[in-house]
C-alpha positions as CSV (number, residue, x, y, z in Angstrom):
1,X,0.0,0.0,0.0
2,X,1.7,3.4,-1.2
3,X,1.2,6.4,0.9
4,X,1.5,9.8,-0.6
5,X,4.0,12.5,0.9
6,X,3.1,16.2,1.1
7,X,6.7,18.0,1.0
8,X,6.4,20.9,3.0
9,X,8.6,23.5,2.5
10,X,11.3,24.4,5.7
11,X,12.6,28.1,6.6
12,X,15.6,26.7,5.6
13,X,14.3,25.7,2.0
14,X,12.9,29.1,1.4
15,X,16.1,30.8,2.2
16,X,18.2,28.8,0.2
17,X,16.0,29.7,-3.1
18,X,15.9,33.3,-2.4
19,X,19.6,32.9,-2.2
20,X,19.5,31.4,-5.7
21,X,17.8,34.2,-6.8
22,X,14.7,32.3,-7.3
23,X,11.3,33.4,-5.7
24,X,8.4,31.4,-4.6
25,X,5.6,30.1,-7.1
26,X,2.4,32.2,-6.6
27,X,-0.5,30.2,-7.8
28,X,-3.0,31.6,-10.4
29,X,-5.6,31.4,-7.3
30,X,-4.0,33.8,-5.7
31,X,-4.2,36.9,-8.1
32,X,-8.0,35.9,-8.6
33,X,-9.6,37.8,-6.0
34,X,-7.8,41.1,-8.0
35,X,-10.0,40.5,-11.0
36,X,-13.2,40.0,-8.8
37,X,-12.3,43.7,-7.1
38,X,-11.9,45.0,-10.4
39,X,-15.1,43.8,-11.9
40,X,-17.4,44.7,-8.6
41,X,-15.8,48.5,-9.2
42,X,-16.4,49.0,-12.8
43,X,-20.2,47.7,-11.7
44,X,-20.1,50.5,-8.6
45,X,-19.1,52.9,-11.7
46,X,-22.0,52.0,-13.4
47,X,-24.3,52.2,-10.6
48,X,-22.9,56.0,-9.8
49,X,-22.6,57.2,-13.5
50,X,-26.6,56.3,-13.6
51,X,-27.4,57.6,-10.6
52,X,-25.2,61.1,-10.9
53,X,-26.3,61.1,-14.8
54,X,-29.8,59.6,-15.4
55,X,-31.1,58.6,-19.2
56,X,-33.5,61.5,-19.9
57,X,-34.8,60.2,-23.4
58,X,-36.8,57.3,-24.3
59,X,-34.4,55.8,-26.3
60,X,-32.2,55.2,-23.4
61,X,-34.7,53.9,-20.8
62,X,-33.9,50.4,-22.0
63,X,-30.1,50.6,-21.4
64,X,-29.9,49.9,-17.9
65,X,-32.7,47.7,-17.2
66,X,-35.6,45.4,-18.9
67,X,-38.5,47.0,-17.3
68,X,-39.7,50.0,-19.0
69,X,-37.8,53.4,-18.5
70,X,-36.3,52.4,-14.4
71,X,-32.4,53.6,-14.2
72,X,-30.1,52.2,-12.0
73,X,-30.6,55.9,-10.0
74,X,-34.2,54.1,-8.6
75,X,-32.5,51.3,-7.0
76,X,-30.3,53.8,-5.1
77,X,-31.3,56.0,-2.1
78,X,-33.3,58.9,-2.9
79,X,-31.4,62.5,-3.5
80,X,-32.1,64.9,-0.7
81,X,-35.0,67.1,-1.9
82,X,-33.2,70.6,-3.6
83,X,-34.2,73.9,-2.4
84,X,-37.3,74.9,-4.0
85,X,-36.9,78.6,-6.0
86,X,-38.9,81.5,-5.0
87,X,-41.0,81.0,-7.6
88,X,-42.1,77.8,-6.9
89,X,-42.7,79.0,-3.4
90,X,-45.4,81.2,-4.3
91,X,-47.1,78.8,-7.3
92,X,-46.8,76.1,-4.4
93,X,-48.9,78.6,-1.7
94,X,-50.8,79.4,-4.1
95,X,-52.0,76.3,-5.3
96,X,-52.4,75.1,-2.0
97,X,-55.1,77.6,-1.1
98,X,-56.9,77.5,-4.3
99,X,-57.2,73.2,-2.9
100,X,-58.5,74.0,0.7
101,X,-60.6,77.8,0.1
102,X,-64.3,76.7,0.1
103,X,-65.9,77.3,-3.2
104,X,-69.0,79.5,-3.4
105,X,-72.2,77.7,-3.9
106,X,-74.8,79.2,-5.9
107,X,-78.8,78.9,-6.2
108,X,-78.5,77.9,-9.8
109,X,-75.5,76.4,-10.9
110,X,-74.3,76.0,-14.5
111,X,-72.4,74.0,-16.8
112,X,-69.9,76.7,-19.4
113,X,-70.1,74.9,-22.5
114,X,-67.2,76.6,-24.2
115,X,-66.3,75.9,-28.1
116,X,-63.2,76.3,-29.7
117,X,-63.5,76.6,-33.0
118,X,-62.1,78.1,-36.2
119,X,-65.1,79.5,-37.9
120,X,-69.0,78.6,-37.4
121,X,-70.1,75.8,-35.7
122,X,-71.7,73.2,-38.2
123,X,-73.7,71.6,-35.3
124,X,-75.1,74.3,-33.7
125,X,-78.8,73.1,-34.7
126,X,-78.1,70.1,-32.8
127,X,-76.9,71.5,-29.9
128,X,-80.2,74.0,-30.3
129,X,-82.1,71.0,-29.1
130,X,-79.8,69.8,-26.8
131,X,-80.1,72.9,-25.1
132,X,-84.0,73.8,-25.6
133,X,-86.0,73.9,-22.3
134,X,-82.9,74.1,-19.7
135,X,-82.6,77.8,-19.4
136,X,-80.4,78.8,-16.8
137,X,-78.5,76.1,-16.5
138,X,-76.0,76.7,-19.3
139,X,-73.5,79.1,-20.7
140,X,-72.1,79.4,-24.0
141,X,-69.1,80.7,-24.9
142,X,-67.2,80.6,-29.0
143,X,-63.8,81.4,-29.2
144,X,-63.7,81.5,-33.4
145,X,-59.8,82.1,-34.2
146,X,-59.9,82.4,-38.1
147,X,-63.1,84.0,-39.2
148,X,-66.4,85.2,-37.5
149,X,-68.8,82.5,-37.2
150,X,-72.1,82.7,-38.8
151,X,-74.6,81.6,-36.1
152,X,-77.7,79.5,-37.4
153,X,-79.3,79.4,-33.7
154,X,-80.3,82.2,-31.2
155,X,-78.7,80.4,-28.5
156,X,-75.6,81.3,-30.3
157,X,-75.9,84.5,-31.3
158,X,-73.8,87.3,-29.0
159,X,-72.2,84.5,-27.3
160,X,-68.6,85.1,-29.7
161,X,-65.7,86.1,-27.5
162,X,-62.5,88.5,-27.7
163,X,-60.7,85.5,-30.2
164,X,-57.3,85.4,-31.2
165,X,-55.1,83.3,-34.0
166,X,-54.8,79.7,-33.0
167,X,-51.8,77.7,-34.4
168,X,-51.9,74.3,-34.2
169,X,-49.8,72.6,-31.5
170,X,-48.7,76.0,-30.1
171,X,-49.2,78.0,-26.4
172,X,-51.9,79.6,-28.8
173,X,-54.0,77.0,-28.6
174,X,-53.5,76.9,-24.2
175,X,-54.0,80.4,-24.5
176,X,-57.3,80.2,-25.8
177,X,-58.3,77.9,-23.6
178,X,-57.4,80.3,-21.0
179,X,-59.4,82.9,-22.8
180,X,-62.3,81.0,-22.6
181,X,-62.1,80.1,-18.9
182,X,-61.6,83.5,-17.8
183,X,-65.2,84.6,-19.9
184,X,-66.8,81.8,-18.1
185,X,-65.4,82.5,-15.2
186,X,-66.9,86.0,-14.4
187,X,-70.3,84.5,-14.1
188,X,-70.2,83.0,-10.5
189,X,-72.8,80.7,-11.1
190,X,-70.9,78.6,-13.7
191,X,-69.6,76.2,-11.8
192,X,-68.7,72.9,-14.3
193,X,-66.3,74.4,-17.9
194,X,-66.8,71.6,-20.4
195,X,-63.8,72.6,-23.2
196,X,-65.5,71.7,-26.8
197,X,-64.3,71.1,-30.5
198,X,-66.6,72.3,-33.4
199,X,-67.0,68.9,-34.4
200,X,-68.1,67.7,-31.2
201,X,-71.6,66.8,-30.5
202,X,-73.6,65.5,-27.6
203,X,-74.2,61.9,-26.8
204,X,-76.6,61.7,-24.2
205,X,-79.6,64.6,-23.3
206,X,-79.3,67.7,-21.5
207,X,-80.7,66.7,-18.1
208,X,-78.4,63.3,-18.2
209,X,-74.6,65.7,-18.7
210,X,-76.1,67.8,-16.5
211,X,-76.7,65.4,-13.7
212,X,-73.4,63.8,-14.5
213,X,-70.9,66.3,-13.8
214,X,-72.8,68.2,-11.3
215,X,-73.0,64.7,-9.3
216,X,-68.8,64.9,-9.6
217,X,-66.4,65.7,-7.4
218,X,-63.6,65.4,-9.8
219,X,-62.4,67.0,-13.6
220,X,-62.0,65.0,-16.1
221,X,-58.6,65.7,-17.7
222,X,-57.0,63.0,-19.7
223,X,-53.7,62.1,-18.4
224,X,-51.2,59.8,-18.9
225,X,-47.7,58.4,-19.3
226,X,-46.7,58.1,-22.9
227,X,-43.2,56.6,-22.9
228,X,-42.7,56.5,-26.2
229,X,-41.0,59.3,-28.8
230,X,-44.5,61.4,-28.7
231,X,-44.9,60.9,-25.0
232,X,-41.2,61.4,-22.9
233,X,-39.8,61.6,-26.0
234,X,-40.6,65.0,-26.7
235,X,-39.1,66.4,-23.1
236,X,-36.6,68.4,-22.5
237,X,-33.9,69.3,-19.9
238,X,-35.2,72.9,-20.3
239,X,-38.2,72.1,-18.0
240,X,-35.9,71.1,-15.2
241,X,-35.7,71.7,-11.8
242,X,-39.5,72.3,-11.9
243,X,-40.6,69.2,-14.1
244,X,-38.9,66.5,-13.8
245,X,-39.4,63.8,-16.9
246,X,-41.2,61.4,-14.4
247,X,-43.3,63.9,-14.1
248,X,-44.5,64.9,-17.8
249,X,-47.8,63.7,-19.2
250,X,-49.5,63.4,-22.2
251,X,-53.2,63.6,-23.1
252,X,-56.2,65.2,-25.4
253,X,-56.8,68.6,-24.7
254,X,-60.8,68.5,-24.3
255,X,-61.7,68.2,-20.7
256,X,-64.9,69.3,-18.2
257,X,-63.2,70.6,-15.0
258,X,-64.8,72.0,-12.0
259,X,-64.9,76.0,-10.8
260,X,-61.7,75.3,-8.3
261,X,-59.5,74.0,-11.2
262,X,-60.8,76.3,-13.7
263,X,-59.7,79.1,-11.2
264,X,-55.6,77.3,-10.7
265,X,-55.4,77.1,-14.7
266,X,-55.4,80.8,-15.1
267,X,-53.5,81.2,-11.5
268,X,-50.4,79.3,-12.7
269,X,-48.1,81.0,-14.4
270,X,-44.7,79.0,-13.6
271,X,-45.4,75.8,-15.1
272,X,-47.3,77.5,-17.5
273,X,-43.9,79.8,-19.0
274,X,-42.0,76.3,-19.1
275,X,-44.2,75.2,-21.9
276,X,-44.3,78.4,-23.0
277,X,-40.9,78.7,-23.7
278,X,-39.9,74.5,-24.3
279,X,-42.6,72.9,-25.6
280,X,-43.1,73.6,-29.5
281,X,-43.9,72.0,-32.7
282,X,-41.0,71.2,-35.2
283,X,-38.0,71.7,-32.7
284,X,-37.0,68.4,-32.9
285,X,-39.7,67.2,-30.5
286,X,-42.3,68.2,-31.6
287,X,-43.9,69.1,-28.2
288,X,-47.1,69.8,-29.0
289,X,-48.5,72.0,-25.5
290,X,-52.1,71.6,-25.9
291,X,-51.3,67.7,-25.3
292,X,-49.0,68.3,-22.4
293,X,-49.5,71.4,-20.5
294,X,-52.6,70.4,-18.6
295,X,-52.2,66.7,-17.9
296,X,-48.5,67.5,-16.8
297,X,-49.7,70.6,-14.4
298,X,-52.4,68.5,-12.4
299,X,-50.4,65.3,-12.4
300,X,-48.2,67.8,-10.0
301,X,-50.5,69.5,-8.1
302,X,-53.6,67.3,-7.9
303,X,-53.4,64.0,-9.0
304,X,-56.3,63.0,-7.3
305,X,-58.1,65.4,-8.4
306,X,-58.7,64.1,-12.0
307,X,-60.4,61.4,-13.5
308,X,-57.2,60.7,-15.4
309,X,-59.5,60.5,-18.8
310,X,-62.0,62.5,-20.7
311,X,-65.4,62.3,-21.2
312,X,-65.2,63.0,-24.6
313,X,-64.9,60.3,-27.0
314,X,-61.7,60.7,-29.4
315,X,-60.6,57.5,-31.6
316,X,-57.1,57.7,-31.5
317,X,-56.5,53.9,-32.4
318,X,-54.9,54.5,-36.0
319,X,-52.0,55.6,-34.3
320,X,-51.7,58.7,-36.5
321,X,-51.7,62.6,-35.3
322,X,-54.9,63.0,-35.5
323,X,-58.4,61.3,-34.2
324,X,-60.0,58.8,-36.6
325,X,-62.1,60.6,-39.3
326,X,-66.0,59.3,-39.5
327,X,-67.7,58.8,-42.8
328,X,-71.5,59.5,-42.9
329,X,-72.4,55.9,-43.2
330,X,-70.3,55.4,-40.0
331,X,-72.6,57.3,-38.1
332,X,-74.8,54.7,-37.1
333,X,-76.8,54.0,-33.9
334,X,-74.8,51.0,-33.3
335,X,-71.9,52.6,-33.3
336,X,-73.0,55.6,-30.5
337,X,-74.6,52.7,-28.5
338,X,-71.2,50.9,-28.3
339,X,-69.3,54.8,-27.8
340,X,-71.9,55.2,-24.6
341,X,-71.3,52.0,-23.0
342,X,-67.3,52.0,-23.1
343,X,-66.5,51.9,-19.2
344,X,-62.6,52.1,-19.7
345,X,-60.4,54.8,-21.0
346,X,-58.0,52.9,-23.7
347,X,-54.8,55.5,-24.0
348,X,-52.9,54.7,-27.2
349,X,-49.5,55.0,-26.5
350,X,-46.3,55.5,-29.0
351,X,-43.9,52.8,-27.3
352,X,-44.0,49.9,-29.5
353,X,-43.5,47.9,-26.3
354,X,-46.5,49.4,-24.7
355,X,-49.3,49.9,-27.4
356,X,-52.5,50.2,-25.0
357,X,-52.7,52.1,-21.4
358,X,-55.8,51.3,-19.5
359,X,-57.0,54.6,-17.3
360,X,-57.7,54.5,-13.8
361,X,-61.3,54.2,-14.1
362,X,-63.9,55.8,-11.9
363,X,-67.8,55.3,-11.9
364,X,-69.3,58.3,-13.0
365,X,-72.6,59.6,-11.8
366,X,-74.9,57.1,-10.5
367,X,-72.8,54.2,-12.4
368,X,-73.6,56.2,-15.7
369,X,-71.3,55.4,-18.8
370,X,-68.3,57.2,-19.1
371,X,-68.6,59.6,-22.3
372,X,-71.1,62.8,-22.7
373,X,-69.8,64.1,-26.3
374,X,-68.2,62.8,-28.9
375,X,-65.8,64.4,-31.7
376,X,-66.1,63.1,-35.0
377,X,-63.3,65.1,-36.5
378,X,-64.8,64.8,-40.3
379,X,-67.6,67.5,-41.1
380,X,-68.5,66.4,-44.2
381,X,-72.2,65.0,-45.0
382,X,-72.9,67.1,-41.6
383,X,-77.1,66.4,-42.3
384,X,-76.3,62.6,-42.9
385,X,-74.5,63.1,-39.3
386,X,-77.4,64.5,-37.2
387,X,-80.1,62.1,-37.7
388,X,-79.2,59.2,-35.9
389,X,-77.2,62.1,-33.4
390,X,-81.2,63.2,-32.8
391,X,-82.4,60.1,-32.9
392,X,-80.1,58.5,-29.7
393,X,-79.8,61.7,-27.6
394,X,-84.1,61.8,-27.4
């Protein structure tokens, strides 16, 4: 039976090869736990280059991690919160107050149905009957930014505001907004501001809107994250330290907000400069403000304030810039039925990895439906239109 020997090396042995000039063997093992420091910093690089210098566009979301737009900087303790400016001092005071003051509560309180429109409003017949044996319970407002409408109903006529020249996907179009809100606004009594296309029309009767929004406690602003190149893409650094990209939002600019909200639109004046001066068509972007001003300003200051959706009815689902366009022979009573009994808000998103957003979705009025109007965006064959539009709203 062999037994195996384990030399072990003597102080003596050692001395005598250092004395030869040779040097001990070190083993590959040893110089091992050198590579593993190495690696574990350039990772601790990583982790601090992320964190110090975050990916602000969409294309870069999916660097640093699978899931959809979450930086290494999220996995990291959170930054101390910066000194906020003056500015944002007195927009945040502000804004505060305008939340807590108690609202005045009038005998006889109105809904401001306020179009914005380039010319004459093709449907105003329609919304003649709509209207017809509910006085004193609606205002009407027309902001025409091209030409002076031509009104075909009473209801309409003196009803035309101080209008300026609205350019598509410009402040102008936030501005007239604002224009219309402050009208509205100098009655007291108006307490719901319903924001309306000239191709919208109504989808229910008078008495059921009315009852609808006046039953509320909440606007309904459409509001979401878009994290694709029309959503965070079009952000900028520019807004920064006052929006922050998590922050930005996206959504169609027709809403029904209540008095309190109406009131902090034309307060602000802060967030409302950023997209002012950084949020423009054709600038590489394409930031388009009517889609982003709003949504982004009460994701900040009231998120639980909104709805998160509108109740207008806009088919975005061709994925193009602008709502699906209706034929005549489209218009069909089918077709409003299934519109009246959607009870989720579908967001359409531009992330190929993300195509469909489902709203946080809130029962409306007495567990009604969630859409009052609808925009057809297509005004042609407008009397082909307004027959079955009669024939549903009775």
């Amino acid at each position: 039976m062999k037994v195996s020997q384990v030399w072990q090396r003597s102080p003596k042995d050692a001395a005598l090869m250092l004395v030869n000039g040779t040097r001990p063997h070190r083993s590959f093992q040893a110089k091992r736990p050198m590579w593993i420091m190495i690696l574990l910093g350039l990772v601790c690089l990583s982790l601090i280059g992320a964190y110090v210098y975050p990916p602000r566009h969409y294309s870069a979301c999916y660097f640093f991690a699978s899931s959809m737009c979450t930086p290494f900087k999220d996995w990291l303790p959170a930054r101390p919160s910066r000194e906020r400016t003056d500015e944002e001092l007195a927009a945040s005071v502000v804004m505060r107050d305008l939340l807590t003051m108690p609202m005045p509560k009038p005998r006889n309180p109105k809904i401001a149905f306020m179009f914005l429109s380039p010319g004459s409003l093709p449907f105003e017949k329609l919304w003649e009957k709509f209207f017809a044996g509910h006085d004193g319970r609606f205002s009407i407002y027309v902001h025409a930014s091209r030409e002076k409408p031509v009104h075909t109903s009473p209801l309409f006529i003196g009803r035309d505001i101080h209008s300026d020249k609205v350019v598509w996907g410009k402040i102008s179009m936030v501005d007239a907004e604002k224009r219309l809100l402050a009208n509205a606004l100098e009655d007291p009594d108006n307490q719901y501001f319903v924001l309306l296309s000239d191709s919208c029309v109504p989808l229910h009767n008078f008495d059921y809107v009315y009852n609808y929004l006046m039953g509320s406690n909440m606007s309904y602003i459409d509001c979401f994250l878009d994290p694709g190149p029309h959503g965070n893409g079009r952000y900028s650094n520019d807004f920064l330290p006052e929006v922050e990209e998590s922050q930005f939002r996206k959504g169609a600019q027709w809403f029904a907000i209540k008095r309190r909200h109406a009131l902090m639109i034309l307060a602000d004046s802060l967030y409302y400069t950023k997209f002012k001066l950084y949020c423009k068509p054709g600038d590489g972007r394409n930031c388009i403000a009517d889609e982003h001003y709003l949504p982004t300003l009460f994701h900040m200051i009231d998120p639980q304030g909104i709805a998160n959706w509108s109740v207008t009815h806009v088919d975005w689902s061709e994925g193009k810039w602008h709502p699906k366009s209706y034929r005549a022979q489209d218009v069909t009573y089918e077709l409003l039925k299934n519109i009246t009994s959607i009870d989720e808000s579908f967001h359409v998103t531009s992330d190929e990895k993300v195509q469909f957003f489902i709203a946080q979705f809130y029962i409306g009025f007495n567990n009604f439906p969630i859409f009052l109007f609808f925009l057809f965006s297509h005004q042609n064959f407008i009397s082909s239109f307004q027959r079955p539009l009669e024939f549903y709203t009775n």
